[in-house]
C-alpha positions in Angstrom: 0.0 0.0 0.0 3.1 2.4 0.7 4.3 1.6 -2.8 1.0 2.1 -4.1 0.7 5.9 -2.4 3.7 6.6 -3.0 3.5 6.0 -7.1 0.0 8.2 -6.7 1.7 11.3 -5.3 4.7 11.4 -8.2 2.3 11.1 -10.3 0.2 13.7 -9.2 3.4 15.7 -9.0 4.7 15.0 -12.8 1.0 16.0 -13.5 1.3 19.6 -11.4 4.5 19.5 -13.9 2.7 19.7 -17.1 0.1 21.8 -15.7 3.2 24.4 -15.1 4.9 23.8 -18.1 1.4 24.2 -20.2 1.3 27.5 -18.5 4.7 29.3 -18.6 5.8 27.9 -22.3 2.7 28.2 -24.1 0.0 29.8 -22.5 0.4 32.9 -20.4 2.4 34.8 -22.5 0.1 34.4 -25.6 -2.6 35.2 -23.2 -4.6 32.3 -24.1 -6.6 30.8 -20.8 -6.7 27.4 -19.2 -9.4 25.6 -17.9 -10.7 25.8 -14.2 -8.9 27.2 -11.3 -5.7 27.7 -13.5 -7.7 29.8 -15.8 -9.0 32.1 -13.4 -5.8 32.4 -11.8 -4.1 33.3 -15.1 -7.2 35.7 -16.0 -6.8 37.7 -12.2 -2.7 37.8 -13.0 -3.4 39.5 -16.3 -5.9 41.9 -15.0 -3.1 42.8 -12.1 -0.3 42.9 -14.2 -1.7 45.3 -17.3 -4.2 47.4 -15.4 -2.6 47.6 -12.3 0.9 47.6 -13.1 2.0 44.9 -10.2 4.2 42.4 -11.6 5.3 40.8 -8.5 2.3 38.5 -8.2 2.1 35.1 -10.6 -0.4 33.1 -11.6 1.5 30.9 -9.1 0.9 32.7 -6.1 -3.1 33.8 -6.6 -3.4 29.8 -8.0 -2.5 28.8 -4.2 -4.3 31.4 -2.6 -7.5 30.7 -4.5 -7.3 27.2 -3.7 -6.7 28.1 0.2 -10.4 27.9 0.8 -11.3 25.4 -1.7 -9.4 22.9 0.0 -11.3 23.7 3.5 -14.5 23.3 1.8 -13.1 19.8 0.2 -11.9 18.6 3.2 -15.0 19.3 5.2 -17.7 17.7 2.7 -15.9 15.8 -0.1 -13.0 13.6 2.0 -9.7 14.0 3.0 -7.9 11.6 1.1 -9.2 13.4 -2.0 -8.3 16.7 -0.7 -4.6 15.9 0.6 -3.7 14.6 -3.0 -5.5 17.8 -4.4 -3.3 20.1 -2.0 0.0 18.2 -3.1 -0.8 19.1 -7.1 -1.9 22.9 -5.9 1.4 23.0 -4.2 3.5 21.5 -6.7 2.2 23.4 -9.3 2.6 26.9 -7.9 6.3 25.5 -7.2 6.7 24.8 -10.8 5.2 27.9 -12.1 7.7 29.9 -9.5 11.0 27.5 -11.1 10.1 27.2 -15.0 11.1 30.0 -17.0 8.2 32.4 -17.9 9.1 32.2 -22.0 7.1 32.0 -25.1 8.1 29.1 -26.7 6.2 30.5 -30.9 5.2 33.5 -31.5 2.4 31.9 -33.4 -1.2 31.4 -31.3 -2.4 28.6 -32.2 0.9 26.5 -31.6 0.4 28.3 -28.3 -3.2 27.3 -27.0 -2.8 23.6 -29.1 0.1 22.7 -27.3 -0.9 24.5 -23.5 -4.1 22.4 -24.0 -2.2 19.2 -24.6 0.3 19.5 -22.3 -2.4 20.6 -19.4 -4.6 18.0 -20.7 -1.8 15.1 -20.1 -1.6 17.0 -16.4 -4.7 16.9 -15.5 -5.8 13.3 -16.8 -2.7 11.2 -15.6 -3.8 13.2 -12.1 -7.3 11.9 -12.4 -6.2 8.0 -13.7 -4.4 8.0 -10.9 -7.7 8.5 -8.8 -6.6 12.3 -8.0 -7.4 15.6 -8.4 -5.9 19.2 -9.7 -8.2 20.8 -6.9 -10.2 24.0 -7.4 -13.1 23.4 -9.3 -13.1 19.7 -9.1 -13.9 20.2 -5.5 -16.6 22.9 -5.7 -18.2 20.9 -8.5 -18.3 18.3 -6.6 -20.1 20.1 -3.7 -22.5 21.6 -5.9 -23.5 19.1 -7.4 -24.5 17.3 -4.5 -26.5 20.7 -3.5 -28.3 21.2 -6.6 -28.3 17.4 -8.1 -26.9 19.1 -11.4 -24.2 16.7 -13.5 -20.6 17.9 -12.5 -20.1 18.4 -16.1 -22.9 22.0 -15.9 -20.6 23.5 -13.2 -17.2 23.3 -15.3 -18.9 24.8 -18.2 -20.3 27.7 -16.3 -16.8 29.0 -15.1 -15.3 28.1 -18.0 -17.6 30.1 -20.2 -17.0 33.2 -17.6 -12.9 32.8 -18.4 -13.7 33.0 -22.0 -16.6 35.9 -22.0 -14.3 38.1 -19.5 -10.8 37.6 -22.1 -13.2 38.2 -25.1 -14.2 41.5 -23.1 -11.3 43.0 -21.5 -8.8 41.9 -24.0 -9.0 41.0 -28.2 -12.3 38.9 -29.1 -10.0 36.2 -30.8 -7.9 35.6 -27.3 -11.7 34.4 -26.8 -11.2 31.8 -29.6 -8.0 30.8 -28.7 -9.2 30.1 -25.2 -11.9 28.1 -26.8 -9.3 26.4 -28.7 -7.2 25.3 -26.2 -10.3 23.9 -23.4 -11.4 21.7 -26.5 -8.0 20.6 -26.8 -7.5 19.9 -22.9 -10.8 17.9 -22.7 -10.0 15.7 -25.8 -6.6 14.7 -24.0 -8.2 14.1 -20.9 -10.8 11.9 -22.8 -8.3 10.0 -24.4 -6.1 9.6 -21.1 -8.9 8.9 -18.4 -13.0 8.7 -18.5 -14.7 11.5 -17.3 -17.7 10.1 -17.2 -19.1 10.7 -13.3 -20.6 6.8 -12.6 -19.2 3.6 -14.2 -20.0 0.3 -14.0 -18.1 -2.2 -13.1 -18.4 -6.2 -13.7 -15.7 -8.3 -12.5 -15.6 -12.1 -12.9 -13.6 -13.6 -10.3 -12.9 -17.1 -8.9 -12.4 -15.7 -4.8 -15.3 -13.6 -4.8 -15.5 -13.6 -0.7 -11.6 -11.9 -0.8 -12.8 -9.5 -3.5 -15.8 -8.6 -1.2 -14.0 -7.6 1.6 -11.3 -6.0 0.4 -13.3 -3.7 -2.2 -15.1 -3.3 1.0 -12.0 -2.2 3.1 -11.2 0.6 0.6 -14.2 1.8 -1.4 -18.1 2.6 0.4 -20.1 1.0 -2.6 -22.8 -1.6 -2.1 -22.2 -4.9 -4.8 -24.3 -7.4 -6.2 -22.5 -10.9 -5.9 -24.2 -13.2 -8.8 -23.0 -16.8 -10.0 -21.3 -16.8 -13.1 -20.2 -20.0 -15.3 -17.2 -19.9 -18.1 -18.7 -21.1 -21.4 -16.0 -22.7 -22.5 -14.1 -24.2 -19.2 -17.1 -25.2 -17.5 -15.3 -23.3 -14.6 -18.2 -22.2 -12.0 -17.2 -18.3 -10.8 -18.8 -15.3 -9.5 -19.7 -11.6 -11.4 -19.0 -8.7 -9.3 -21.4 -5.8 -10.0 -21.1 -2.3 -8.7 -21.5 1.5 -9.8 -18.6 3.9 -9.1 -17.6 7.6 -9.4 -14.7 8.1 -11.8 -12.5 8.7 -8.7 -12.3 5.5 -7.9 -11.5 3.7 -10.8 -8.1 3.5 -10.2 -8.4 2.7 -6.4 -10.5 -0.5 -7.8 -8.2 -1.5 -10.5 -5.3 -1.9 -8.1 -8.0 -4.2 -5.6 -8.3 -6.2 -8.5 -4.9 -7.0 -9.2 -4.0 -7.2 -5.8 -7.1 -9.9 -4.8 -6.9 -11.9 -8.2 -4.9 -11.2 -11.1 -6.5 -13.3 -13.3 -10.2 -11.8 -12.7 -11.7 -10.5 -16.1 -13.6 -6.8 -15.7 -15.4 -5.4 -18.2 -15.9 -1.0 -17.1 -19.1 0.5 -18.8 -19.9 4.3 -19.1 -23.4 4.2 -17.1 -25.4 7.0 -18.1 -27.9 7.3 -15.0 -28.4 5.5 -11.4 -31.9 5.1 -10.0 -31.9 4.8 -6.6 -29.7 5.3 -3.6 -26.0 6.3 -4.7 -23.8 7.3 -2.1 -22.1 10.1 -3.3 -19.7 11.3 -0.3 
């Protein structure tokens, strides 16, 4: 379990990596905005710097303090576990934005916001695989939707249209586009890296079905439904695991697996609605 923590937090830390490197080579200088927290940070650092002629504060610095009182909130009502691994990629990344050189990599836009939005899309999806989070408005989604029983997904479009309605405004309209550009670009990554669907469903055959139980069980607070299963072509009687998760967990329950039984088949569906109780703390 050490080993299996401690692979979780480099990860999340190469992830806070890419986050910074997206930033400082690619994005802030073109003045093209990233999704989230990050983009709001950037957005409030650009307002300071060319209104208010103070260059001493980075998108670094009002990224932590922003997140300050998210992670109270998350470690209040979504769980600490979730919130400690959050802090470490807040913290990492505000280091990294402070070390890597604030330089514009092309002079040509596009270049900028396509490759800001792949390199923060690697961050943030190998931080979610890894059954982590970037922080910010992962965790005030997440409250909200449990307030308003709204999809997670409503709540990230709603600040991310602000980010690109306020650079259409107070800088060029096609800064607008650009920031357009590069969300699409970060979500397609993130697609392609880790599901951010909210529920899945997973069905695992296994052959110690008790050992499964419990330690699923031990680690994750989701109810399953044990049914007998038979191998078609080995004749070999086994039992189907069946239980919904949030997209959190995903990794958490790939490692049980493979821990328990490594030769259990799973099959992980997108589910597109739960009826009925669904713990969602």
């Amino acid at each position: 379990m050490f080993t299996f923590e401690a692979k979780r937090i480099v990860v999340v830390i190469i992830g806070a990596l890419f986050n910074a490197l997206s930033l400082n080579l690619f994005l802030i200088e073109a003045n093209v905005y990233a999704s989230g927290f990050t983009g709001v940070a950037q957005l409030i650092t650009s307002i300071i710097q060319d209104f208010l002629n103070i260059h001493f504060i980075t998108t670094g610095i009002i990224l932590f303090l922003l997140n300050i009182p998210v992670a109270i909130l998350g470690w209040l009502k979504v769980g600490k576990g979730f919130t400690i691994y959050s802090a470490i990629s807040v913290a990492f990344t505000t280091l990294f934005l402070e070390i890597v050189p604030l330089t514009q990599l092309s002079g040509d836009i596009i270049l900028n916001a396509v490759f800001g939005g792949v390199l923060g899309g690697v961050g943030v999806g190998i931080t979610l695989k890894w059954g982590a989070s970037t922080g910010g408005l992962d965790i005030i989604a997440m409250v909200l939707s449990r307030m308003k029983d709204r999809p997670i997904g409503t709540y990230f479009m709603m600040i991310n249209s602000a980010i690109i309605a306020i650079a259409g405004l107070i800088y060029k309209p096609e800064n607008a586009l650009y920031t357009l550009l590069t969300l699409y670009v970060t979500t397609r990554v993130i697609d392609a890296i880790h599901t951010r669907h909210e529920k899945l469903t997973a069905m695992i055959i296994t052959s110690k079905a008790k050992e499964m139980e419990e330690a699923i069980h031990a680690q994750v607070v989701r109810g399953i439904t044990t049914l007998p299963a038979r191998g078609a072509f080995t004749g070999e009687d086994k039992n189907m695991l069946v239980m919904v998760i949030s997209r959190y967990e995903l990794y958490d329950l790939q490692h049980i697996i493979h821990e328990v039984d490594e030769r259990a088949f799973t099959n992980i569906v997108q589910t597109t609605g739960v009826f009925g109780f669904f713990r969602k703390e």
